[in-house]
MINUNU-87967 format. One record per residue: residue number from 1; residue in one letter; x, y, z of N, C-alpha, C in turn. Coordinates in Angstrom, 3 decimals. Example, Ala and Ser with C-alpha at 12.3 -4.5 7.8 and 13.67 -1.06 7.14 Angstrom:
BEGIN
+-----+---+----------+----------+----------+----------+----------+----------+----------+----------+----------+
|   k | r |      n.x |      n.y |      n.z |     ca.x |     ca.y |     ca.z |      c.x |      c.y |      c.z |
+-----+---+----------+----------+----------+----------+----------+----------+----------+----------+----------+
|   1 | A |   13.190 |   -5.690 |    7.800 |   12.300 |   -4.500 |    7.800 |   13.200 |   -3.300 |    7.800 |
|   2 | S |   12.850 |   -2.250 |    7.080 |   13.670 |   -1.060 |    7.140 |   12.900 |    0.030 |    7.870 |
+-----+---+----------+----------+----------+----------+----------+----------+----------+----------+----------+
//
This chain:
BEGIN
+-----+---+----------+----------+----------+----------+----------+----------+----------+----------+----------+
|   k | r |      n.x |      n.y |      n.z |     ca.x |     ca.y |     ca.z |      c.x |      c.y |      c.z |
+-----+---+----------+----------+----------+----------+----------+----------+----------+----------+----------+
|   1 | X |    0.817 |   -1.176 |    0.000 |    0.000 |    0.000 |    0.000 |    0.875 |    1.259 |    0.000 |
|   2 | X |    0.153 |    2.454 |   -0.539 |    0.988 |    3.764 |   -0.670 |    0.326 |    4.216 |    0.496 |
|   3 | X |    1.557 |    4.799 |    1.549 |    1.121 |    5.859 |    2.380 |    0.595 |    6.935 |    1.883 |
|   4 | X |    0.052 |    7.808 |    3.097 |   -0.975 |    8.681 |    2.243 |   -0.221 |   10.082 |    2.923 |
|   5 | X |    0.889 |   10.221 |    2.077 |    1.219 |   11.718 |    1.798 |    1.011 |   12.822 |    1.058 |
|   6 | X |    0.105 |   12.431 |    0.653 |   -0.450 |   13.141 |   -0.418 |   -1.175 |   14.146 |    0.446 |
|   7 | X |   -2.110 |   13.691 |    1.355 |   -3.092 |   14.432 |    2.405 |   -1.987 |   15.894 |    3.022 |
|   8 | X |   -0.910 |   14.497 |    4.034 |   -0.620 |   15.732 |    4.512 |    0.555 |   17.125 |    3.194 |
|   9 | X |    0.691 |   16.958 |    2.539 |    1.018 |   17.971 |    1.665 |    0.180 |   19.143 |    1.139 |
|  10 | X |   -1.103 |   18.133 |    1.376 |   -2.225 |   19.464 |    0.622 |   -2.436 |   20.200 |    2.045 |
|  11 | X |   -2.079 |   19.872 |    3.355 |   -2.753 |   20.581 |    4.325 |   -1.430 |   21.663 |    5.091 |
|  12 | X |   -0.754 |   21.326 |    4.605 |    0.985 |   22.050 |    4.231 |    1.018 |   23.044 |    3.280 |
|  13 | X |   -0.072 |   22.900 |    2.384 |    0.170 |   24.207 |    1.211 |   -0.933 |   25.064 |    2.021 |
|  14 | X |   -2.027 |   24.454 |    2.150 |   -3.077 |   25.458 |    2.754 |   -2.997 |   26.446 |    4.038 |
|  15 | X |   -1.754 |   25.470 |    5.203 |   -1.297 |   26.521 |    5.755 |   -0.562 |   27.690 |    5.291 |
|  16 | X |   -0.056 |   27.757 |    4.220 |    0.998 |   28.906 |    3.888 |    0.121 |   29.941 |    3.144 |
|  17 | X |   -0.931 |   29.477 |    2.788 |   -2.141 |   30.672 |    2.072 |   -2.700 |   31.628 |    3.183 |
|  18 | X |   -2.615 |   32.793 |    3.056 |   -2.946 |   33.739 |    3.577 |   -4.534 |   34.232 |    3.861 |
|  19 | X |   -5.227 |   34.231 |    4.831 |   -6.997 |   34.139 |    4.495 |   -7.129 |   35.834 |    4.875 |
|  20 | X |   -8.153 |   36.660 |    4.033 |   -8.549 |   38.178 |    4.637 |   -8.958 |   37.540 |    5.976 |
|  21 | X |   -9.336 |   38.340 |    7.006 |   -9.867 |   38.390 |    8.152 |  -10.182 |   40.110 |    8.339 |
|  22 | X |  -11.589 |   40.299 |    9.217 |  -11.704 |   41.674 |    9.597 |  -11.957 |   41.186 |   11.623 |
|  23 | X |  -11.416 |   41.828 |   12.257 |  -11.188 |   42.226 |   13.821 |  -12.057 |   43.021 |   14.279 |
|  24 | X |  -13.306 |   43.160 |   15.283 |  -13.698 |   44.119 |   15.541 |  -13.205 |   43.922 |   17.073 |
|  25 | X |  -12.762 |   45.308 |   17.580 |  -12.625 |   45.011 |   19.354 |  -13.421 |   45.761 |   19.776 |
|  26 | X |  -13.225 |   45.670 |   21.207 |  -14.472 |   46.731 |   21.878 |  -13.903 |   46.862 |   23.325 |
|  27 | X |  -13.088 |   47.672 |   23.491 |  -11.725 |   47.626 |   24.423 |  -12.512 |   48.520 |   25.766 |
|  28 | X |  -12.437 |   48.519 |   26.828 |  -12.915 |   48.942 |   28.036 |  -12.865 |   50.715 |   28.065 |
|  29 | X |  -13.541 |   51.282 |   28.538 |  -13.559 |   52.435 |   28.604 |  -12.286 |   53.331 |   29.486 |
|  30 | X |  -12.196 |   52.635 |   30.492 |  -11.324 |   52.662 |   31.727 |  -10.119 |   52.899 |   31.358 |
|  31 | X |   -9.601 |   52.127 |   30.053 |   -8.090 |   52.112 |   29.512 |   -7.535 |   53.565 |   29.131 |
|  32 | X |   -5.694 |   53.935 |   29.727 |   -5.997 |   55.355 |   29.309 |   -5.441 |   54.838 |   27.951 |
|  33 | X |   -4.717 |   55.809 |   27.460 |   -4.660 |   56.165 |   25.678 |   -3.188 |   55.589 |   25.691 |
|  34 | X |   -1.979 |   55.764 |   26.154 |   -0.677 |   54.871 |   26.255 |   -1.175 |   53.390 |   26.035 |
|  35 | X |   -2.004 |   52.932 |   27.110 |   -2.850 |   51.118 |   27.263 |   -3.247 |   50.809 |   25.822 |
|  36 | X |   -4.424 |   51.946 |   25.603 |   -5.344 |   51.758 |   24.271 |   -4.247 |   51.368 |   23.159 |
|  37 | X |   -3.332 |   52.439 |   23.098 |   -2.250 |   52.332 |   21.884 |   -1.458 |   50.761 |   22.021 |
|  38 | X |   -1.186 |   50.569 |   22.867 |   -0.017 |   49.710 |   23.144 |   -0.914 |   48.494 |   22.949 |
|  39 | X |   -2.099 |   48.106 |   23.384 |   -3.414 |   46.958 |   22.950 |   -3.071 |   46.505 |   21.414 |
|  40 | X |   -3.689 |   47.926 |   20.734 |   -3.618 |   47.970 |   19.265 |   -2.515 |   47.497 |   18.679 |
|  41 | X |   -1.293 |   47.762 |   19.131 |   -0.385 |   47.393 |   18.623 |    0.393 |   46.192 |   19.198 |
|  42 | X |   -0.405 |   45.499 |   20.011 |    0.198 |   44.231 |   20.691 |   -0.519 |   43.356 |   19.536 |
|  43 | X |   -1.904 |   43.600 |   19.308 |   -2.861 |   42.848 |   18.278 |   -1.908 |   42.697 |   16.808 |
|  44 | X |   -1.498 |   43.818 |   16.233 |   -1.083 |   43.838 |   14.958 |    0.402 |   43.272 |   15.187 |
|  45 | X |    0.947 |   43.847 |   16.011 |    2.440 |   42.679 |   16.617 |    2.407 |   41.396 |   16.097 |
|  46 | X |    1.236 |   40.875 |   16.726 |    0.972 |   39.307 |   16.675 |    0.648 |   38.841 |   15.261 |
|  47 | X |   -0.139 |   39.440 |   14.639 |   -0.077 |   39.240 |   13.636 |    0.983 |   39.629 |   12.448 |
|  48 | X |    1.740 |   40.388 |   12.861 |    3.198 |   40.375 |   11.987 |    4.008 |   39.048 |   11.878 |
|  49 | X |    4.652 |   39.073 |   13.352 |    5.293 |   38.079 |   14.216 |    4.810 |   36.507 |   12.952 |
|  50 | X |    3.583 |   36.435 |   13.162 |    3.221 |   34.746 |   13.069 |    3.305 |   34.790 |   11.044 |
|  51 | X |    3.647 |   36.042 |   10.320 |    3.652 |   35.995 |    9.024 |    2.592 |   36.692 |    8.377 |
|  52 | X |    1.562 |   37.575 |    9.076 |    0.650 |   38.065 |    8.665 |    0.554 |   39.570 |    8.077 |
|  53 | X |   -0.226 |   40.338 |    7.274 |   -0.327 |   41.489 |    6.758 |   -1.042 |   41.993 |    7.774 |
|  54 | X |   -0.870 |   43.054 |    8.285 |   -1.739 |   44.132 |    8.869 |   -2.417 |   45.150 |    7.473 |
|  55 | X |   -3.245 |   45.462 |    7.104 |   -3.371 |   46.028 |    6.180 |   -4.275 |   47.266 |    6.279 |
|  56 | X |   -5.041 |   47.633 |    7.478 |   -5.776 |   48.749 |    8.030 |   -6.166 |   48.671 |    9.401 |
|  57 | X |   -6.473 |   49.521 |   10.474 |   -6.531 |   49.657 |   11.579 |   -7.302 |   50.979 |   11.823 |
|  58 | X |   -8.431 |   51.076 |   11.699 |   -9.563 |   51.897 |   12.033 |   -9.884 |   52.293 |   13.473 |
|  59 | X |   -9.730 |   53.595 |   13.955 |  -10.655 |   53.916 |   15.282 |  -11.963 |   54.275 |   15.427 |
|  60 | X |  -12.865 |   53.611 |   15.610 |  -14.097 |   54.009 |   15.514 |  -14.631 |   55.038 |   17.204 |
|  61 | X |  -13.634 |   55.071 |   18.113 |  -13.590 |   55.810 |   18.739 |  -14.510 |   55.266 |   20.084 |
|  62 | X |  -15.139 |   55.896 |   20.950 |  -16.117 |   55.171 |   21.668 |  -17.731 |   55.269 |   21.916 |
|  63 | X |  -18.376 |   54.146 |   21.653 |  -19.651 |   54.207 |   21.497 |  -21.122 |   53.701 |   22.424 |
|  64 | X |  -21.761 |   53.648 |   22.464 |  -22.653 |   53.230 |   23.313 |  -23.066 |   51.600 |   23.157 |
|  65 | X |  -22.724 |   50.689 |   24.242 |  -23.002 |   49.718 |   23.711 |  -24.674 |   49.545 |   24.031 |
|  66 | X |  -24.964 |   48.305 |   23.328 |  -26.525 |   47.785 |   23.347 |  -27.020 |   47.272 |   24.681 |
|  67 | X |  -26.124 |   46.827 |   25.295 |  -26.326 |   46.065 |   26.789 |  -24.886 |   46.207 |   27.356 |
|  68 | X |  -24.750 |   45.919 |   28.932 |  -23.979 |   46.319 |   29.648 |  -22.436 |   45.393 |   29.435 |
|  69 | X |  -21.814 |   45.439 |   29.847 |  -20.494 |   44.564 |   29.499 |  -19.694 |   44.228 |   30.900 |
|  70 | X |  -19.322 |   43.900 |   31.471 |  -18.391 |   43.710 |   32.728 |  -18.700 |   44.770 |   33.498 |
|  71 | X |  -20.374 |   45.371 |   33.329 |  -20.625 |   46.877 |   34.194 |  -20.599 |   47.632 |   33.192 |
|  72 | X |  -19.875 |   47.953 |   32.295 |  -19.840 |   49.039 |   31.388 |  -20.741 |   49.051 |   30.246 |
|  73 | X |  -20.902 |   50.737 |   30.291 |  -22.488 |   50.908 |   29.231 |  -21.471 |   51.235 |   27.729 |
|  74 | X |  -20.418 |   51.943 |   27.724 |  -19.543 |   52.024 |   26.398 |  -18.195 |   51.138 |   26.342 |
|  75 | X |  -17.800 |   51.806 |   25.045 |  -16.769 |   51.048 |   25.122 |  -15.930 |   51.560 |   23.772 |
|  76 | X |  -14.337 |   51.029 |   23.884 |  -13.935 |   52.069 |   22.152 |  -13.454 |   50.735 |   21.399 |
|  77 | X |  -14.251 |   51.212 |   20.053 |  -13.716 |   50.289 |   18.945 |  -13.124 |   50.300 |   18.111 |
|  78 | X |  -12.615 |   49.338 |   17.763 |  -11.334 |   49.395 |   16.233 |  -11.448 |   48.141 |   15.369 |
|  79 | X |  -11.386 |   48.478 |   14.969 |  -11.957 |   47.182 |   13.257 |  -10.246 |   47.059 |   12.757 |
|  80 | X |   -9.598 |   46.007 |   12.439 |   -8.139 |   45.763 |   11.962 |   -8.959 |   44.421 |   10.540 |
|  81 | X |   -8.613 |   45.365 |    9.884 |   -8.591 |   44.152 |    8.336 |   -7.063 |   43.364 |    8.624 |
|  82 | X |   -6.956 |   42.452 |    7.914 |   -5.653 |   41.539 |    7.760 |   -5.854 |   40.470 |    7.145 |
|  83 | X |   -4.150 |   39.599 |    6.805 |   -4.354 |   38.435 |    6.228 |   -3.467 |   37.572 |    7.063 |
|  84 | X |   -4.063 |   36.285 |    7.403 |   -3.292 |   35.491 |    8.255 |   -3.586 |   34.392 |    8.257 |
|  85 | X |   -2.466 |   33.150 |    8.667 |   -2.702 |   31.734 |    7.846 |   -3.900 |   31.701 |    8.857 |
|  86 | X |   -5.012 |   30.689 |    8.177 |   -6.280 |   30.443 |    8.715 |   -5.824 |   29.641 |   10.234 |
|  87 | X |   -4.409 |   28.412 |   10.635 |   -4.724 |   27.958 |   11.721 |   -4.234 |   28.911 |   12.822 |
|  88 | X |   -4.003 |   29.983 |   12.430 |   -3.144 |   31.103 |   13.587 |   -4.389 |   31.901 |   14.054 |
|  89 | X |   -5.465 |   31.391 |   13.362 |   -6.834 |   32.560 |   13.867 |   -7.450 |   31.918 |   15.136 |
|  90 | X |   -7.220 |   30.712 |   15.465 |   -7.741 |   30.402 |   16.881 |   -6.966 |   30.782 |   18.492 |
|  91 | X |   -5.235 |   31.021 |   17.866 |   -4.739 |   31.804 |   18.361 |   -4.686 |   32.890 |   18.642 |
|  92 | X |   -4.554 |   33.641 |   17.994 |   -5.361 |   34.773 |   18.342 |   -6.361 |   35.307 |   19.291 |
|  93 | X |   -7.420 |   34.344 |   18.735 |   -8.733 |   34.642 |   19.179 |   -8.688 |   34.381 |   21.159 |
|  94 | X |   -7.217 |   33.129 |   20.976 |   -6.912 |   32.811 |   22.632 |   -6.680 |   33.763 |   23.157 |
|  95 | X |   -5.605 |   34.685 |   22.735 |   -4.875 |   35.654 |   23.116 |   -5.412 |   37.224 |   23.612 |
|  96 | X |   -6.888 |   37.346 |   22.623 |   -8.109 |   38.469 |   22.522 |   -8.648 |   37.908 |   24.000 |
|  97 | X |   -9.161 |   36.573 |   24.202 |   -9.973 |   35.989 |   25.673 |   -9.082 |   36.336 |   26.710 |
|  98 | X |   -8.038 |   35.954 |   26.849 |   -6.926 |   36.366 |   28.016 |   -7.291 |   37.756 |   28.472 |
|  99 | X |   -7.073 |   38.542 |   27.284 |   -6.069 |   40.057 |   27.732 |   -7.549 |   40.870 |   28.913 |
| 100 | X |   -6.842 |   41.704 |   29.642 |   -8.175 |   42.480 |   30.513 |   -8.596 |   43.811 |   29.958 |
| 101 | X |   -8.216 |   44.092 |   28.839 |   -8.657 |   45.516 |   28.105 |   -9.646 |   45.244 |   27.229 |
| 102 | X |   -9.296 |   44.011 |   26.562 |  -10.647 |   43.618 |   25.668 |  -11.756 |   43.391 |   26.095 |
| 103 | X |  -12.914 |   43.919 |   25.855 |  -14.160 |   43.570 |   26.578 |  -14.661 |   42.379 |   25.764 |
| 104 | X |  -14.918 |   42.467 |   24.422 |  -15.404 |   41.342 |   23.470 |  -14.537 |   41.686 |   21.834 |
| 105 | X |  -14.858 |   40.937 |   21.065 |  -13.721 |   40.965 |   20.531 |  -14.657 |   39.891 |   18.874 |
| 106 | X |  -14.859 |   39.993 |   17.729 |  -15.739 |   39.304 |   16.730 |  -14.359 |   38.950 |   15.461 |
| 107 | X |  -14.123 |   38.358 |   14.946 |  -13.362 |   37.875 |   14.024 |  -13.867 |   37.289 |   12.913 |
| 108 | X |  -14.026 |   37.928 |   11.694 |  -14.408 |   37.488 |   10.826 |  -13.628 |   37.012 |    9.450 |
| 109 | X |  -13.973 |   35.718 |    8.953 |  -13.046 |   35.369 |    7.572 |  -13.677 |   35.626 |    6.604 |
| 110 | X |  -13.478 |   36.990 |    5.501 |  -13.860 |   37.361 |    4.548 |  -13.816 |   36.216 |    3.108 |
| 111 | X |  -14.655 |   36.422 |    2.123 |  -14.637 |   35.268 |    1.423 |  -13.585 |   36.187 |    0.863 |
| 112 | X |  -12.673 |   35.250 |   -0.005 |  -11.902 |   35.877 |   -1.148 |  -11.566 |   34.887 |   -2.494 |
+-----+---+----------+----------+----------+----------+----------+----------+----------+----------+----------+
//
């Protein structure tokens, strides 16, 4: 019988393909602006670091949320477009649950 290397090769190329992704955060009100900055750029860090494009980073500034959050009625948001291998997005997403500035945090894989 032929081993089946064939499989793992195709799942070897698919890691090295790059997927869009869009980031929305929704970072605590409480944070001052040094924190806020240094957040933002711990996020896009990570995604350099692991081989990824940062490709926009939007402040949507701070807004009223719909329901309360850890106590809090607002909160400030930033939307980060990017491209990053698809198995590094659950990482991430670990790394968003950890941190204490993020209140919630949505990750989306754009079709392309």
């Amino acid at each position: 019988m032929v081993p089946k290397r064939i499989s793992k090769k195709v799942l070897k190329v698919e890691d090295k393909q790059l997927r869009d992704y869009e980031l929305v955060l929704i970072i605590s009100p409480e944070v001052v602006e040094e924190k806020f900055d240094a957040t933002i750029d711990n996020v896009s860090q990570f995604i350099t670091e692991k081989g990824g494009i940062v490709s926009n980073v939007e402040r949507w500034g701070k807004r009223r949320l719909a329901y309360p959050i850890e106590h809090f009625m607002e909160g400030s948001y930033v939307l980060t477009r990017f491209r990053l291998k698809p198995a590094l997005s659950k990482e991430l997403e670990v790394n968003l649950q950890i941190s204490e500035e993020v209140l919630r945090h949505l990750l989306v894989k754009l079709n392309s």
